[in-house]
BAFI-3210 file (N, C-alpha, C; in Angstrom, 3 decimals, decimal comma, padded with zeros to 6 digits):
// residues 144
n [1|2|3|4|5|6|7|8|9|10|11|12|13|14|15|16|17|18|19|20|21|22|23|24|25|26|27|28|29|30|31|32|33|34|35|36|37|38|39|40|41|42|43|44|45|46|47|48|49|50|51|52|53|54|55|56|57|58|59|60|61|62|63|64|65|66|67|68|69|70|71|72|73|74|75|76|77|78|79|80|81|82|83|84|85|86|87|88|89|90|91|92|93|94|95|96|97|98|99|100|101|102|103|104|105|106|107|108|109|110|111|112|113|114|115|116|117|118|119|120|121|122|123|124|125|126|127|128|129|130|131|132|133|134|135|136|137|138|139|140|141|142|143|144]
n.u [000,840|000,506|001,575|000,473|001,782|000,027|-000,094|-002,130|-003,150|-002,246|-001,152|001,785|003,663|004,600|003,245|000,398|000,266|000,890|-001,308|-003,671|-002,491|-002,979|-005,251|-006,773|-005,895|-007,607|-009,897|-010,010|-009,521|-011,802|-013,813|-013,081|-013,239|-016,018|-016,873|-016,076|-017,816|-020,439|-020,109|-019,838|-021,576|-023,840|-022,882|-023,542|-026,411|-027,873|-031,132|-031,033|-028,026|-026,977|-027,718|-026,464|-024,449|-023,906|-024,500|-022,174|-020,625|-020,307|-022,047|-021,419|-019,065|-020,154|-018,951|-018,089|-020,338|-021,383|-019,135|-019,781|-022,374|-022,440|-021,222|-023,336|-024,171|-024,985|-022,422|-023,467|-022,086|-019,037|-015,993|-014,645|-011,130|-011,390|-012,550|-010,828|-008,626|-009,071|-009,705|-006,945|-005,832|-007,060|-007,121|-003,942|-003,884|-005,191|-003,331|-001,179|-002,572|-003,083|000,013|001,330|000,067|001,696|004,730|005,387|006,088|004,100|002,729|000,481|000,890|003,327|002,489|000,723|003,080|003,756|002,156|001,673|004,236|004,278|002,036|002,782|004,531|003,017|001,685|002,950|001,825|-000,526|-001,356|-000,847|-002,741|-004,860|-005,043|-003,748|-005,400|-004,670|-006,655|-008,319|-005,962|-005,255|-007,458|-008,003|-005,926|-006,256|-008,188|-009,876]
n.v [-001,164|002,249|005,155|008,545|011,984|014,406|018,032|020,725|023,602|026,920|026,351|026,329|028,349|031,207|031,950|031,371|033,388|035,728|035,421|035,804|038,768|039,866|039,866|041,064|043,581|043,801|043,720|045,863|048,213|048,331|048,596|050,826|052,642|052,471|053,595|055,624|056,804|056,826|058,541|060,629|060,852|061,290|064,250|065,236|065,290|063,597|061,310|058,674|057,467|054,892|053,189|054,002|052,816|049,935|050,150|050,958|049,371|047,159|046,965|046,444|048,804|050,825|052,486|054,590|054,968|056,386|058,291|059,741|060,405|062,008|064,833|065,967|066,628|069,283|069,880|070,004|070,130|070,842|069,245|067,380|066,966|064,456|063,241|064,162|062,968|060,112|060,299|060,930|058,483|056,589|057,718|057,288|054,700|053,846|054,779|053,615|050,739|051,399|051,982|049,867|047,820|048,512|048,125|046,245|042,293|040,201|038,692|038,008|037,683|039,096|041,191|042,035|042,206|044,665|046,207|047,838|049,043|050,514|052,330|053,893|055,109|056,676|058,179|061,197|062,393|061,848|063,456|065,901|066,432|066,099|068,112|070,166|071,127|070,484|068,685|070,633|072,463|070,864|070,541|073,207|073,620|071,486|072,372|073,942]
n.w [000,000|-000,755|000,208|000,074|000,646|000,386|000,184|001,173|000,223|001,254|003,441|004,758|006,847|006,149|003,662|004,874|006,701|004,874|003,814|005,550|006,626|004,178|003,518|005,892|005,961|003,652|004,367|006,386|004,568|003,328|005,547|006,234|003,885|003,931|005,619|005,085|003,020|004,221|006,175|004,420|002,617|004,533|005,674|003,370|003,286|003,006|002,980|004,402|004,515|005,425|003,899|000,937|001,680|001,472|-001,535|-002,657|-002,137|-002,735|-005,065|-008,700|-010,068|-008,502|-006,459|-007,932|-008,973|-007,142|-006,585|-009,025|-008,475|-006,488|-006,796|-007,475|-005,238|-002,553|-000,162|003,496|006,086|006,867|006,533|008,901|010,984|011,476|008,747|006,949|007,443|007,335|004,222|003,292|004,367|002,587|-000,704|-000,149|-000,177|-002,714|-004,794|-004,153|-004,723|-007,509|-008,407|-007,099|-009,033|-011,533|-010,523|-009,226|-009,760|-011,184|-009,112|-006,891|-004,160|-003,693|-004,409|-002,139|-000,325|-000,836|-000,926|001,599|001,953|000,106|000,212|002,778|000,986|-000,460|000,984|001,688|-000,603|-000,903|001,261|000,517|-001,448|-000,420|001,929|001,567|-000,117|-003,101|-005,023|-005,671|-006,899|-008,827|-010,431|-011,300|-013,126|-015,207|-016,265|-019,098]
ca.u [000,000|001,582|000,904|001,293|001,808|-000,886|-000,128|-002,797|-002,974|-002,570|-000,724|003,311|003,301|005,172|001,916|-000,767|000,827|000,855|-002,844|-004,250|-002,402|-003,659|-007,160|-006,944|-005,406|-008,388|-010,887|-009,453|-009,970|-013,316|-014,634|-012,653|-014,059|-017,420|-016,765|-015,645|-019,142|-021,416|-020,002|-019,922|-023,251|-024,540|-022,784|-023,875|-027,404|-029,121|-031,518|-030,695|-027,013|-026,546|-028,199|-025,785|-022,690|-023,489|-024,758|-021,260|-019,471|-020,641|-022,501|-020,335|-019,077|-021,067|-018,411|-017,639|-021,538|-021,389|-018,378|-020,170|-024,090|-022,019|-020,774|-024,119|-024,700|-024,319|-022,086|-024,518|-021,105|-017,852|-015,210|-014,117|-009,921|-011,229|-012,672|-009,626|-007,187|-009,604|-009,632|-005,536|-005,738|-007,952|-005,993|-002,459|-004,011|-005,718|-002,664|-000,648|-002,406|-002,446|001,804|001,489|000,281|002,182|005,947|005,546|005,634|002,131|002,194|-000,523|001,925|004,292|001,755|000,213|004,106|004,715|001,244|001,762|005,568|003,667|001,172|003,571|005,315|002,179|000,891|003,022|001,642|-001,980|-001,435|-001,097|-003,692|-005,976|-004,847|-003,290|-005,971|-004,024|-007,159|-008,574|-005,361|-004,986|-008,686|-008,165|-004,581|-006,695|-009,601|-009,461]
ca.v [000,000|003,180|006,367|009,590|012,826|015,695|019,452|021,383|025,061|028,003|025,061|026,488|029,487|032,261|031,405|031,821|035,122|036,858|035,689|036,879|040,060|040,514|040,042|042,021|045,147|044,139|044,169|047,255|049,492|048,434|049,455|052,666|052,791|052,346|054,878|057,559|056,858|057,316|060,252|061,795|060,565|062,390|065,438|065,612|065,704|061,938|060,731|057,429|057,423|053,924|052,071|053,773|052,642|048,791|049,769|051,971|048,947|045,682|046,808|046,784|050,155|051,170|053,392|055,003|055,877|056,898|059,665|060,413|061,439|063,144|066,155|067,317|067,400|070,510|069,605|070,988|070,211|070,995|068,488|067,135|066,745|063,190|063,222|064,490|061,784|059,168|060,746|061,042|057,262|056,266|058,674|056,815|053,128|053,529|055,089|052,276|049,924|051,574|051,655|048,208|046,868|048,645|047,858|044,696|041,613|039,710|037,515|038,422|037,316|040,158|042,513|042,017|042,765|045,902|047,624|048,831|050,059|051,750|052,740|054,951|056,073|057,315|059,431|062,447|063,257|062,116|064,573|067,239|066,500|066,009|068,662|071,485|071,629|069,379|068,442|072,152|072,989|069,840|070,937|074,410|073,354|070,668|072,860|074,781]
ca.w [000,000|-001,223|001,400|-000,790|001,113|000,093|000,977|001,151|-000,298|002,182|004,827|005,453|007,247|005,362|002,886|005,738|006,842|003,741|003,264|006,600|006,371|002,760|004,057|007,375|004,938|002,239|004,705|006,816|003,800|002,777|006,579|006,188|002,456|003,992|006,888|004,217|002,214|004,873|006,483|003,612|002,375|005,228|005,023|001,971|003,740|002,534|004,338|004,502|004,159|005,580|002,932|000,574|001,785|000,591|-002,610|-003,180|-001,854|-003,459|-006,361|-009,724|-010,213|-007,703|-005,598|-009,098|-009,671|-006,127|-006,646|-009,939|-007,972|-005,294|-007,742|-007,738|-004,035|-002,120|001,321|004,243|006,805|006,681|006,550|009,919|010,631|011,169|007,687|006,007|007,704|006,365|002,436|003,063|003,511|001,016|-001,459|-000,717|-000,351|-004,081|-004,995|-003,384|-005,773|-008,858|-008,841|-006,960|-010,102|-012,313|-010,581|-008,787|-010,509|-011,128|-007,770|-005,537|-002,629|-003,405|-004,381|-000,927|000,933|-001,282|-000,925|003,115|001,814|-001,373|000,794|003,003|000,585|-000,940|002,355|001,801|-001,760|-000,684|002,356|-000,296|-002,384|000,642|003,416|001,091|-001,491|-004,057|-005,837|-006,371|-007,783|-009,836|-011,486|-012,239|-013,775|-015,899|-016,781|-020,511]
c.u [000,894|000,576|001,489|000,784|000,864|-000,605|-001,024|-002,441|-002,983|-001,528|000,858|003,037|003,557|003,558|000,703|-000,466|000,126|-000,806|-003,499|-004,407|-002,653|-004,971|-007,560|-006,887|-007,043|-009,835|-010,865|-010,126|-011,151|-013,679|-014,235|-013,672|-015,608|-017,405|-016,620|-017,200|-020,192|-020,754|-020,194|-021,361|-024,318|-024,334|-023,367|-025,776|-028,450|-029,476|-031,437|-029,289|-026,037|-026,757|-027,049|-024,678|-022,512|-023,790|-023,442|-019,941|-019,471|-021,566|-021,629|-020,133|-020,020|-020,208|-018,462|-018,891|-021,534|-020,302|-018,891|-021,398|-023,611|-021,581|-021,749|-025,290|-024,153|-023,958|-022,695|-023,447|-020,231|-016,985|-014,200|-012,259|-009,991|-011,109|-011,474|-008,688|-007,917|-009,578|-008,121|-005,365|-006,186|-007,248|-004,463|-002,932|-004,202|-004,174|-001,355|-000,969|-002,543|-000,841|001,823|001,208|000,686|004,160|006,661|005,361|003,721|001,920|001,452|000,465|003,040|003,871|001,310|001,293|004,433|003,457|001,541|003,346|004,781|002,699|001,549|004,715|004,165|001,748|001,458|002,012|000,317|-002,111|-001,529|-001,753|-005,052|-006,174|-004,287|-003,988|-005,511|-005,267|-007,719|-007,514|-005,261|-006,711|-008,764|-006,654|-005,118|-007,736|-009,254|-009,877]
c.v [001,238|004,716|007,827|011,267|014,062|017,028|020,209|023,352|026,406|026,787|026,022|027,978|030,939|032,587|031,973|033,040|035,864|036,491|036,116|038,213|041,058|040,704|041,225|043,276|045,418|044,459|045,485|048,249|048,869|048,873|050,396|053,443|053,113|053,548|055,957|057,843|057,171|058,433|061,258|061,695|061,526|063,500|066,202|066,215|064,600|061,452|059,408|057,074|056,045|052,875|052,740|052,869|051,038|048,746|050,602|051,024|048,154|045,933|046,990|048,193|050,611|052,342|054,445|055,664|056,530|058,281|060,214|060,989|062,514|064,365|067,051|067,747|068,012|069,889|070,614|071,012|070,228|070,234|068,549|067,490|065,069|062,422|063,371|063,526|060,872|059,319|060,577|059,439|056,596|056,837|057,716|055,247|053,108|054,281|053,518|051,062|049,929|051,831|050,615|047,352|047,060|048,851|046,989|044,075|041,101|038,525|038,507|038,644|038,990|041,044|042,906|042,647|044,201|046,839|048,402|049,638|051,118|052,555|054,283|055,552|057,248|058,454|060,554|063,117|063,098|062,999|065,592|067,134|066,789|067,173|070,533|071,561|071,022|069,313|069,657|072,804|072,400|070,646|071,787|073,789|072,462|071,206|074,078|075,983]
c.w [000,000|-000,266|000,409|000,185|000,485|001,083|000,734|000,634|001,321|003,859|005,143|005,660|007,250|004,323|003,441|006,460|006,074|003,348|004,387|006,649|005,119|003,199|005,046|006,354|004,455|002,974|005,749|006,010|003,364|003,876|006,631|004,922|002,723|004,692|006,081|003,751|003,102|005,713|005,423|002,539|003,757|005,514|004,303|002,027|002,815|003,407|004,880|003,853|004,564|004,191|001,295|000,469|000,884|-001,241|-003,438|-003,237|-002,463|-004,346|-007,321|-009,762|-009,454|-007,043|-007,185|-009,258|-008,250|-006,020|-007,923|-009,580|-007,265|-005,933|-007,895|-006,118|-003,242|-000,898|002,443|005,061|006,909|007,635|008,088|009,683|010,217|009,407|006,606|006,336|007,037|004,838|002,213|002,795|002,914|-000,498|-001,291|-000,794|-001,859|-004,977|-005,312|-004,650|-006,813|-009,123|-007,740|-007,982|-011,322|-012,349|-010,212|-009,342|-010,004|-010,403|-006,864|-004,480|-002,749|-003,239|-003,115|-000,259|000,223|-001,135|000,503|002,320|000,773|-000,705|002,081|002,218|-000,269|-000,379|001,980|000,619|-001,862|000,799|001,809|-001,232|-001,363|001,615|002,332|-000,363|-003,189|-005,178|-006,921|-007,466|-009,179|-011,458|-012,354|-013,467|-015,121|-016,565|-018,018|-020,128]
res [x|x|x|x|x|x|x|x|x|x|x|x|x|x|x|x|x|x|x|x|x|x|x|x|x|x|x|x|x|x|x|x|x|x|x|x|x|x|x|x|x|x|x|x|x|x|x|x|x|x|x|x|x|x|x|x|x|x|x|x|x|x|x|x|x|x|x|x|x|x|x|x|x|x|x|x|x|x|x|x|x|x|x|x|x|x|x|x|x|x|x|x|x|x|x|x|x|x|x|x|x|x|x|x|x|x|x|x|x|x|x|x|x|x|x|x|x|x|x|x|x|x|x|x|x|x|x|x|x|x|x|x|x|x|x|x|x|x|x|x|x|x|x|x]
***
């Protein structure tokens, strides 16, 4: 009788690391993600600004039609500090993984250890997009 050794996927523990701490990260920024959307869904002065947040989070393009309705509503409250540290990291995480997947190779596993480094290296220049008006300038600079 021949005994043949089977390793299971996700089993040695360099492996189960890097997938925890990919997860913990992936689900981190979706409750931040969510936290940005309903504060600022109610800001914004909706009356039901909870029931956004899942249809901004888990519908296809859904966050995307969600920063495209918000352009045409007037903000009734002005932007916490809390608010602005949350947009700073939202701003370097999405940052983070658009040049995570355009300088790391195409393993998940790496992509996962290089987004927190990409991710602070991102903060200063989403601190000045976020905190010193960055985007306002970026607009007029872009606008004919």
């Amino acid at each position: 009788m021949i005994v043949r050794s089977v390793t299971l996927p996700f089993t040695d523990r360099p492996t189960l690391l890097i997938g925890v701490l990919g997860a913990c990260f992936v689900g981190g920024l979706f409750a931040l993600l969510g936290y940005w959307v309903y504060r600022d869904a109610s800001a914004r002065g909706r009356r039901n600004p909870i029931l956004v947040v899942p249809v901004a989070l888990f519908a296809p393009f859904g966050l995307l039609l969600y920063l495209y309705r918000r352009r045409r509503w007037e903000r009734e409250h002005p932007k916490t500090a809390w608010d602005r540290r949350v947009e700073t990291a939202l701003v370097a995480i999405g940052g983070a993984f658009v040049v995570g997947v355009l300088v790391t190779p195409p393993d998940p596993f790496t992509q996962i250890l290089a987004l927190p480094v990409l991710t602070l290296v991102a903060l200063p220049l989403s601190y000045l997009l976020v905190y010193r008006e960055g985007w306002t300038r970026l607009r007029r600079a872009l606008s004919p």
